[in-house]
Structures are given as structure tokens and as C-alpha cells.
PyMOL commands that place a pseudoatom at each C-alpha (Angstrom):
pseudoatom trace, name=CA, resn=UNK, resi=1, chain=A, elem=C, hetatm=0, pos=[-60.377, 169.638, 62.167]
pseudoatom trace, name=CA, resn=UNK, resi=2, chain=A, elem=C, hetatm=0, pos=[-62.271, 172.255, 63.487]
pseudoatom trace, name=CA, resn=UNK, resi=3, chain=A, elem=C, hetatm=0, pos=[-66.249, 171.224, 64.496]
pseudoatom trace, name=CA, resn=UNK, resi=4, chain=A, elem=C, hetatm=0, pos=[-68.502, 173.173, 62.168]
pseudoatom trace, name=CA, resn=UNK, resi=5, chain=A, elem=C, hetatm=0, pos=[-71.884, 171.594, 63.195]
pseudoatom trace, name=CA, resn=UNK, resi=6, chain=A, elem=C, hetatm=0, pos=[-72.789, 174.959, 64.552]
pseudoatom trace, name=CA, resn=UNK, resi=7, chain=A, elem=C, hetatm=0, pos=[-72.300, 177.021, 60.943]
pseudoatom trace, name=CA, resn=UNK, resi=8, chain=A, elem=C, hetatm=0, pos=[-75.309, 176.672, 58.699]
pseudoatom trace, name=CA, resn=UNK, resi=9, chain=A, elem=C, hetatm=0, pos=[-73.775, 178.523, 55.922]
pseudoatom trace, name=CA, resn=UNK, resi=10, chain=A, elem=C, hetatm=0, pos=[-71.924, 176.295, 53.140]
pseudoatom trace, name=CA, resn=UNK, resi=11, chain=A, elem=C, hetatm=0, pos=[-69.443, 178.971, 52.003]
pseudoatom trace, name=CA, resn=UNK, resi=12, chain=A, elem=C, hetatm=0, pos=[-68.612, 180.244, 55.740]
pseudoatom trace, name=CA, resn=UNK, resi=13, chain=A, elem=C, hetatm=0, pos=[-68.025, 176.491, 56.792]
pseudoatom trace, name=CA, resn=UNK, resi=14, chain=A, elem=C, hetatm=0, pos=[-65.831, 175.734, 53.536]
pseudoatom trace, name=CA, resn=UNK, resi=15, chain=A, elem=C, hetatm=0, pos=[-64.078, 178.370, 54.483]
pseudoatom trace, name=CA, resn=UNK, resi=16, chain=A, elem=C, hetatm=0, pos=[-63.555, 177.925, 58.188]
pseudoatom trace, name=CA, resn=UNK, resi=17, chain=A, elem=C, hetatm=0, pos=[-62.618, 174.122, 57.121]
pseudoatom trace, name=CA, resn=UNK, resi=18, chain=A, elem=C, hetatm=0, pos=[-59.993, 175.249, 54.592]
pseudoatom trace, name=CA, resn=UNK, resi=19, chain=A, elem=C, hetatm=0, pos=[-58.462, 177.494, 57.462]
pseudoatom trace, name=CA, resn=UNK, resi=20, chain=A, elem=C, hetatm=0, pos=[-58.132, 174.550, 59.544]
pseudoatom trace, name=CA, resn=UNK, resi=21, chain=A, elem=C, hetatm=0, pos=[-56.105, 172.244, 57.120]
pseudoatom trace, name=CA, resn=UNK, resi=22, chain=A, elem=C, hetatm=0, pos=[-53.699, 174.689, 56.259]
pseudoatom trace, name=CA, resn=UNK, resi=23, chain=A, elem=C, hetatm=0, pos=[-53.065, 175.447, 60.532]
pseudoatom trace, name=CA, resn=UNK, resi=24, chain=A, elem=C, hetatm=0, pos=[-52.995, 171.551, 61.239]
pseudoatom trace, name=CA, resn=UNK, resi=25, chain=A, elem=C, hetatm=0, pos=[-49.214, 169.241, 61.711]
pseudoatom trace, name=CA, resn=UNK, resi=26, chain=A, elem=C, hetatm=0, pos=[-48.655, 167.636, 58.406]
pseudoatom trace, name=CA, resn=UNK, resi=27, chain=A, elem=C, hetatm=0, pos=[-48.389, 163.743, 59.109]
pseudoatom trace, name=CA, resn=UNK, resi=28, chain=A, elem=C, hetatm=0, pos=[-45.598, 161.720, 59.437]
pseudoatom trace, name=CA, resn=UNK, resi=29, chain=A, elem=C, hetatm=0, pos=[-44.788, 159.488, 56.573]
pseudoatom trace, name=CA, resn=UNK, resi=30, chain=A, elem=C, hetatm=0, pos=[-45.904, 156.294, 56.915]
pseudoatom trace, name=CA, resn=UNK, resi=31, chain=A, elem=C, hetatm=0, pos=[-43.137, 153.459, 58.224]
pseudoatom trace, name=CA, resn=UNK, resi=32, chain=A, elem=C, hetatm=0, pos=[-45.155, 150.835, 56.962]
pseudoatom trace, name=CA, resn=UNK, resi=33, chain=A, elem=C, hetatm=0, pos=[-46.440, 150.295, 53.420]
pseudoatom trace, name=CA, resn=UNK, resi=34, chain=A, elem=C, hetatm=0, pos=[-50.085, 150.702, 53.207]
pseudoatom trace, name=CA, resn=UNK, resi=35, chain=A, elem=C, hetatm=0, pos=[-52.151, 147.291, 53.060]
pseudoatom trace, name=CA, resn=UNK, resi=36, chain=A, elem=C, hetatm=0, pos=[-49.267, 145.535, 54.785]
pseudoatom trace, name=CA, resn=UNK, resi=37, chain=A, elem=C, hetatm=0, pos=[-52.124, 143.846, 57.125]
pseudoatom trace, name=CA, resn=UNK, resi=38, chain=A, elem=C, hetatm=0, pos=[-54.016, 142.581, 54.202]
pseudoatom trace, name=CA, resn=UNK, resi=39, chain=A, elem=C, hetatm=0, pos=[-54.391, 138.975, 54.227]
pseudoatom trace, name=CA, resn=UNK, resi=40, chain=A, elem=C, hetatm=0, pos=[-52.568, 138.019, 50.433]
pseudoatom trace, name=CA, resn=UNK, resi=41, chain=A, elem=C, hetatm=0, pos=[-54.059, 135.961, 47.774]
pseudoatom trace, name=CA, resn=UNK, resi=42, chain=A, elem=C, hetatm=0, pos=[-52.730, 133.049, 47.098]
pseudoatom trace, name=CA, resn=UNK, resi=43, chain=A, elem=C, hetatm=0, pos=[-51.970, 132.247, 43.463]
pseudoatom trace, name=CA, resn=UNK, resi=44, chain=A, elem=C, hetatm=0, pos=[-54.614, 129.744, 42.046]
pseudoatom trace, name=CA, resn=UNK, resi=45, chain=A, elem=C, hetatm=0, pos=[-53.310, 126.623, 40.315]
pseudoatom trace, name=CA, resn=UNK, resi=46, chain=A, elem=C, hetatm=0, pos=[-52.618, 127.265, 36.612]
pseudoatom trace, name=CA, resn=UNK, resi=47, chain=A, elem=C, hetatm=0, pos=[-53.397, 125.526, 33.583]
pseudoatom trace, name=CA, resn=UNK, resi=48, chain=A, elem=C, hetatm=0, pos=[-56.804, 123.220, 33.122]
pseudoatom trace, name=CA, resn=UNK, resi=49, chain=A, elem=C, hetatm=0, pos=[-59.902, 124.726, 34.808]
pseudoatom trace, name=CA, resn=UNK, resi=50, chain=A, elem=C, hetatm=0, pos=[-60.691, 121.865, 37.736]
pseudoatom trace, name=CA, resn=UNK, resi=51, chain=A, elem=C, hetatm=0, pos=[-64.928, 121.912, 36.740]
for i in range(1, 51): cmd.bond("trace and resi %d" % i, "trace and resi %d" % (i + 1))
show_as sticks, trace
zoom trace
């Protein structure tokens, strides 16, 4: 994205922002599913609470 620090205007910076998106590579699809890394719950036991 392009660095707007410099603009103090909202508008002009909105703008300049919006330009940017619609210029930049559109990302590649994902090969993985997303939270693949995420450490999985395990099932607690079922039936009678233990306390």
C-alpha cells in the first residue's frame, strides 16, 4: 500500500489509499485452509459433570 504518513488531509489520503488497492496483484488463493496451525480442542468427556 502506498505510505500516506506525509498527507494530512483525510479525504486526499482515502483517496490516494483507494487508488492503491485497485493498482495492487490480487492474492493467490490460499493452499491451505485457514487455522490449519491451530492447536484443536479435544472433546471433553460426556455425560456426569466430574465436581
Amino acid at each position: 500500500m502506498a505510505n500516506t504518513k506525509s498527507i494530512e488531509d483525510k479525504a486526499e489520503r482515502k483517496k490516494l489509499k483507494r487508488a492503491a488497492r485497485k493498482k495492487a496483484v490480487p492474492k493467490a488463493k490460499r493452499t491451505t485452509p485457514r487455522g490449519s496451525h491451530k492447536r484443536k480442542v479435544r472433546k471433553l468427556a460426556r455425560g456426569q459433570s466430574k465436581r
